[in-house]
C-alpha positions in Angstrom: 0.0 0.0 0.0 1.0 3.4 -1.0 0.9 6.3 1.0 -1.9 7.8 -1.1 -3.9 4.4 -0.4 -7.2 4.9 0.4 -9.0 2.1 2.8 -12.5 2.1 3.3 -14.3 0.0 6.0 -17.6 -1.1 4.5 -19.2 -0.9 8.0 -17.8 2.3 8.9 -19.1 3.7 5.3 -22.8 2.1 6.0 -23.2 3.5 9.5 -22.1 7.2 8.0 -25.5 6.8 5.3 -27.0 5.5 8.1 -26.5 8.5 10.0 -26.6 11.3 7.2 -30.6 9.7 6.6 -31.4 9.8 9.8 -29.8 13.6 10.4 -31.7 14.6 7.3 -35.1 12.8 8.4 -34.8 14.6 11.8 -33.9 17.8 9.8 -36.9 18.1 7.5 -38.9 16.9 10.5 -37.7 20.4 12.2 -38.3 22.2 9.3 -42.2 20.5 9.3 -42.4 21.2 12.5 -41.6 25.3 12.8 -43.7 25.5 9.4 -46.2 24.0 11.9 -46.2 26.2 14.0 -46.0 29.8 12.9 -49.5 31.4 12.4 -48.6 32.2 9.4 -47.8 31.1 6.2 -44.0 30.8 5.7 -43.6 30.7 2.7 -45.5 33.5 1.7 -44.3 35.9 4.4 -40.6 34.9 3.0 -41.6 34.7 -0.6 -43.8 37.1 -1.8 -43.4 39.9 1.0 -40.2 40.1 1.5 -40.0 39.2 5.4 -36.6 39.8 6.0 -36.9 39.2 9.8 -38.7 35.5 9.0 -35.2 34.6 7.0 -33.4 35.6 9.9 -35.3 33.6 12.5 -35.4 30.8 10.2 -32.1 30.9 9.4 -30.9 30.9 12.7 -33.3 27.8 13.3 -32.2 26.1 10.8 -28.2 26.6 12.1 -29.3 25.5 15.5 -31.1 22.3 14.5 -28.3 21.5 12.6 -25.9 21.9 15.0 -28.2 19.6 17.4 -28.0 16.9 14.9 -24.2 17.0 13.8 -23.5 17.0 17.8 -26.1 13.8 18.2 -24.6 12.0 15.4 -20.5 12.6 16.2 -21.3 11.3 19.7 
């Protein structure tokens, strides 16, 4: 083996898919979830006027979240 060799451990390969589909599913579930539970329509208040506020909140909702799930699935 060279020193540019490149080994892959099938098990270690499966459990990171394993992990990235279970991160996303808990991901979108968030997402579903804040959609949810605005009283309003997200979309629209983002989309069509212009809700610069709504990004920023839902920006910073989707960094947390995302944090949450990298920190659950590096242990």
């Amino acid at each position: 083996m060279g020193v540019l060799a490149v080994v892959v451990n099938v098990g270690n390969l499966l459990a990171s898919v394993v992990y990235s589909l279970v991160g996303l599913a808990v991901f979108v579930a968030g997402l579903f979830v804040f959609r949810l539970i605005m009283p309003f329509d997200v979309h629209k208040e983002i989309e069509v006027d212009q809700n610069t506020a709504l990004g920023i909140v839902m920006g910073s909702f989707i960094i947390g979240l995302a944090i949450i799930v990298a920190a659950a699935i590096s242990g």
